[in-house]
C-alpha positions in Angstrom: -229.4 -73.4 131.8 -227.5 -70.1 131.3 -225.7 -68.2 134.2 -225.0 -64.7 135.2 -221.3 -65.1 135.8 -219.3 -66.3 132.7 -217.2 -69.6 133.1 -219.4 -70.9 135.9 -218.8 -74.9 136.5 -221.9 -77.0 135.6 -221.6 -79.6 138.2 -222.3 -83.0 136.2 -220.6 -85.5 139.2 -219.1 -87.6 136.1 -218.4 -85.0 133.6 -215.3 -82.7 134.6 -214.6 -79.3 133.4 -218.2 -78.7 132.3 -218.8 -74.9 131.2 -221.1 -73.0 129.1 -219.2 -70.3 126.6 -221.8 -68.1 127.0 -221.4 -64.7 128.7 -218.3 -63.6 127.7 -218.5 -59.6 126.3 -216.8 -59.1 123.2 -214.5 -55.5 122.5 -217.5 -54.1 120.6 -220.1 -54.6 123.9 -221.4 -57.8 122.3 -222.0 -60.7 124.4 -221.3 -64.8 123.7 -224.4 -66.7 123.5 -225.8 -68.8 125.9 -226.7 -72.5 125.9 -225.0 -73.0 122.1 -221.2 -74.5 122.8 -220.6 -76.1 126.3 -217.0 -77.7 126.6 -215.8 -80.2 129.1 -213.6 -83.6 129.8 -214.3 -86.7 128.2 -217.8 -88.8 128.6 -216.2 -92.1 129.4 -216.9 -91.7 133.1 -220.3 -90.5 133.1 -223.2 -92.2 134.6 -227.1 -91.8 133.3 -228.0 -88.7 135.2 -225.0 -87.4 134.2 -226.0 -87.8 130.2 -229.6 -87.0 131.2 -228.2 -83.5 132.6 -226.2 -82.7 129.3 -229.4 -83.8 127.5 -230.9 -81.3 129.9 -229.0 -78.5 128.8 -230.2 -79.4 125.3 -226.6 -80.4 123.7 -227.9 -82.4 120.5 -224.3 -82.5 118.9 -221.0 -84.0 120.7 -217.6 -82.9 119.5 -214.7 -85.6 120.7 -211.4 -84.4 119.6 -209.5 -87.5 121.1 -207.4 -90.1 119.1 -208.8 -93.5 118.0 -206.9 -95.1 121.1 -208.3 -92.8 123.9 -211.8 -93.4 122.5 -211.2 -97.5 122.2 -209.5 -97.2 126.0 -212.9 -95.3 127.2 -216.0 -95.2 124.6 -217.4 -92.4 124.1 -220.9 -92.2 126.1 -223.9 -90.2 124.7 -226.8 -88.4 126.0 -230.1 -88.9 124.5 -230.6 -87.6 121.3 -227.3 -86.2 120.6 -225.3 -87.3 117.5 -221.2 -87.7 118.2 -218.7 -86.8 115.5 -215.3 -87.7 115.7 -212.7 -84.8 114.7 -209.3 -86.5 115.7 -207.4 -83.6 116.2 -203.7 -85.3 116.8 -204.1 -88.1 114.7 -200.7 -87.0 112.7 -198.8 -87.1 115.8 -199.9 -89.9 117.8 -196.9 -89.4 120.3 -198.3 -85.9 121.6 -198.9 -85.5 125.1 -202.1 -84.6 125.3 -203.0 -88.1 123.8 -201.3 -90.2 126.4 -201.7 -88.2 129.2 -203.0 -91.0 131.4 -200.0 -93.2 130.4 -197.9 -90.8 133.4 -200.0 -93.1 135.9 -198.6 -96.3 135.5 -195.0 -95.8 136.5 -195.0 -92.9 138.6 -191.1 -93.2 139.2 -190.2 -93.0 136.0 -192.4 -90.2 134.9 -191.3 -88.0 137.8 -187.4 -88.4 136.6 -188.7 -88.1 133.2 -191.1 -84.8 133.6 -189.5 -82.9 136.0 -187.0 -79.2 135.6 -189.2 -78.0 133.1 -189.6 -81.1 130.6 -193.4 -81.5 131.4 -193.9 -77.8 130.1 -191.7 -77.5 127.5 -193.3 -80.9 126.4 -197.1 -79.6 126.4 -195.8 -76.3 124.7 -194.9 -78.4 121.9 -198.7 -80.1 121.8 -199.8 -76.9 121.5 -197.8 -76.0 118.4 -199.2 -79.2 116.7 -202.8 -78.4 118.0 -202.0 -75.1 115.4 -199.7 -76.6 113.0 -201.0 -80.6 112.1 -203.2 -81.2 109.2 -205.5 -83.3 111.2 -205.7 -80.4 113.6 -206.9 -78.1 110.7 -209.1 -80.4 109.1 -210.7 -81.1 113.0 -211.3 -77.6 114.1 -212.9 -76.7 110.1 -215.3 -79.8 111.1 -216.0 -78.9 114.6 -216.3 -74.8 113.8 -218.5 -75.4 110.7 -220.8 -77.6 112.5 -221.6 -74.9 115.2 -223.1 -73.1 112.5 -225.1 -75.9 111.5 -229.0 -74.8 112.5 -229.9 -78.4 112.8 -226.9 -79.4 115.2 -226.9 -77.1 118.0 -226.1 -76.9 120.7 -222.7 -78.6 120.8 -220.6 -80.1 123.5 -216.9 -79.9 123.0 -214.4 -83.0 124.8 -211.4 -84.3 124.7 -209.8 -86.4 127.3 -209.0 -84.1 130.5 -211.1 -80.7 128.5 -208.2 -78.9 128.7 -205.3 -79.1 125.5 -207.5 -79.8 122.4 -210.9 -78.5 123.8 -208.9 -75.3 125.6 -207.7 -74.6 122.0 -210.7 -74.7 120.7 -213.0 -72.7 123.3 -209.6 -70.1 123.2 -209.6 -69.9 119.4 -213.7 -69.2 119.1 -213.6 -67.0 121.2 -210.8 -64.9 120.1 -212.3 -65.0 116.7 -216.0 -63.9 118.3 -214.2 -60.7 119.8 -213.3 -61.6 123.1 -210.4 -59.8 124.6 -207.6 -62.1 124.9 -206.5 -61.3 128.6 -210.9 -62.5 129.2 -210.0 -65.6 127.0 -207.4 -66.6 128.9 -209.1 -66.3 132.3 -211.7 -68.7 130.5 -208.6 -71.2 129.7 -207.1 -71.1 133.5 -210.6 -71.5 134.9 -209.4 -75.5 134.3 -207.5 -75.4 137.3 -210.4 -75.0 139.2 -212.8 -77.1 137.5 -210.6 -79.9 136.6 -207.6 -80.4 139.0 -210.1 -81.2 141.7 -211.6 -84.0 140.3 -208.1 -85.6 139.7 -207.7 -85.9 143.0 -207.3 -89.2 143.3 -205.3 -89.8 140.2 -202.7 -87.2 142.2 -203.1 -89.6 145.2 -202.4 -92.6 143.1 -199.6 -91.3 141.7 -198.0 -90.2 145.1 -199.2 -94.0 146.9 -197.1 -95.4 143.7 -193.9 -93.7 144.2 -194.1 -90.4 142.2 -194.2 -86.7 143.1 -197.6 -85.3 142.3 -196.0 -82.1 141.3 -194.7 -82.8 138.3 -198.3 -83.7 137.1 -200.1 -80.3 137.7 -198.1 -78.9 134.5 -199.7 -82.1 132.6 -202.9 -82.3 134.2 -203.5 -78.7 134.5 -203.2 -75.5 132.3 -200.5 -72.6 132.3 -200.7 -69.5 130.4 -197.3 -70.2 128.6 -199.1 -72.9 126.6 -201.8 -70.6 125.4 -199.6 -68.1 124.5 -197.6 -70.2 122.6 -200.3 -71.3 120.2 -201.1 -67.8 119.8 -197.7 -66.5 119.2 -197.7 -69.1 116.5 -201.0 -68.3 114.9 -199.5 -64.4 115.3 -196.3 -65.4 113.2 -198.1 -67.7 110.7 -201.2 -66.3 109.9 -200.7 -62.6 110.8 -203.6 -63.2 113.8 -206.9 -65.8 114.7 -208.7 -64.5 111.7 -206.0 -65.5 109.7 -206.0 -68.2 111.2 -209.7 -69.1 110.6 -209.4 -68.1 107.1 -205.5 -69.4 106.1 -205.2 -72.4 108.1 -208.6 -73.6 108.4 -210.4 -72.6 105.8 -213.3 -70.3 107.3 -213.0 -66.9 105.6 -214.0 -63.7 106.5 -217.4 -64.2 105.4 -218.2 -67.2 107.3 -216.2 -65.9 110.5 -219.2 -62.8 109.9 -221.9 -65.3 110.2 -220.3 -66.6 113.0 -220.6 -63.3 115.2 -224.0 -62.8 113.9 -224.7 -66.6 114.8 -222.9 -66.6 118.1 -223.2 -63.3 119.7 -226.4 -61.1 120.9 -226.2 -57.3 121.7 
């Protein structure tokens, strides 16, 4: 399945946030290839034509970023002939939002006093430093981007829990390596507010019915561009750039960032 307009939602009723990261035109007038990485939320929810859709698109590897308690709280569930592989990305800092995100729903007084004047963002801008800085972040994102050059694997679905944190960073940080302008990569990373926030719905209502004021979870639930940016301003003071990144923190040197492009990217 490929589509004309980059960032187009693949509706999947139990599979949120579903995107191919095909389409997107590079600085030197290369384009992103089709039908190779897909990214979206977590498979927990997802009912057989659901998985028989993914298998559809012809995803043969699944990427789940999640800690070990988010996948024993909602196993992961696979298409047909794909082959899952865990790359914990926060398993140094179990604490991090991103893990525990769901946790906001069971006392939704208490989490509107707790997240509100700023304190939910200020709290994900800090998840996004460990998504760059933790060594299970790095040794995560060297699994998951080496795999995608892995002939035998593709194509490769990317998930955390929401699709958003974790698996943003991850679409972002390809991307940006690939040659995508950054103000195009970030348009990629917001397009979860579209795809995501609607099909929270009633976690929002939940959290209202229970007490709580459903605005403090939009910073939680959704995506702002102050949480990109801060990864990337920390890649920027770190590792001089994404390459660097790639090749310092990572692992992936130039050479394997070339085959990348090649691998990735048609004319």
């Amino acid at each position: 399945m490929t589509h004309a307009t980059p960032g187009t939602a693949i509706a999947m009723g139990g599979i949120a946030n579903l995107r191919d990261l095909g389409g997107w035109r590079t600085a030197d007038g290369r384009v992103t290839r089709h039908g190779v990485v897909f990214r979206s939320a977590g498979l927990g929810w997802a009912e057989p034509p659901d998985l028989a859709g993914v298998s559809a698109l012809g995803i043969r590897t699944v990427y789940d970023l999640r800690s070990v308690r988010e996948r024993e709280e909602s196993p992961e569930r696979l298409p047909d002939l794909a082959t899952g592989v865990v790359v914990d990305v926060l398993g140094d800092q179990l604490q991090a939002v991103p893990a525990h995100m769901l946790d906001l729903l069971d006392d939704p007084p208490r989490a509107t006093a707790a997240l509100r004047d700023g304190v939910a963002e200020a709290l994900l801008e800090q998840a996004y430093r460990d998504i760059v800085t933790l060594d299970s972040a790095h040794c995560a994102y060297r699994r998951l981007f080496s795999g995608l050059l892995d002939g035998d694997a593709r194509a490769a679905l990317i998930h955390c829990t929401t699709g958003k944190d974790r698996t943003g960073w991850a679409a972002a940080a390809l991307l940006l390596m690939l040659g995508v302008p950054q103000d195009d990569v970030l348009a990629e990373y917001l397009l979860t507010n579209e795809q995501l926030l609607p099909a929270l719905a009633p976690l929002f209502q939940r959290f209202a019915d229970g007490g709580g004021d459903p605005a403090v979870l939009r910073p939680v639930l959704g995506v702002q561009a102050s949480y990109l940016r801060t990864a990337l301003d920390l890649v920027h003071a770190e590792h001089g750039g994404v390459a660097g990144y790639f090749e310092h923190a990572l692992g992936l040197d130039a050479g394997w960032q070339q085959q990348a492009r090649a691998e990735l990217l048609v004319a």
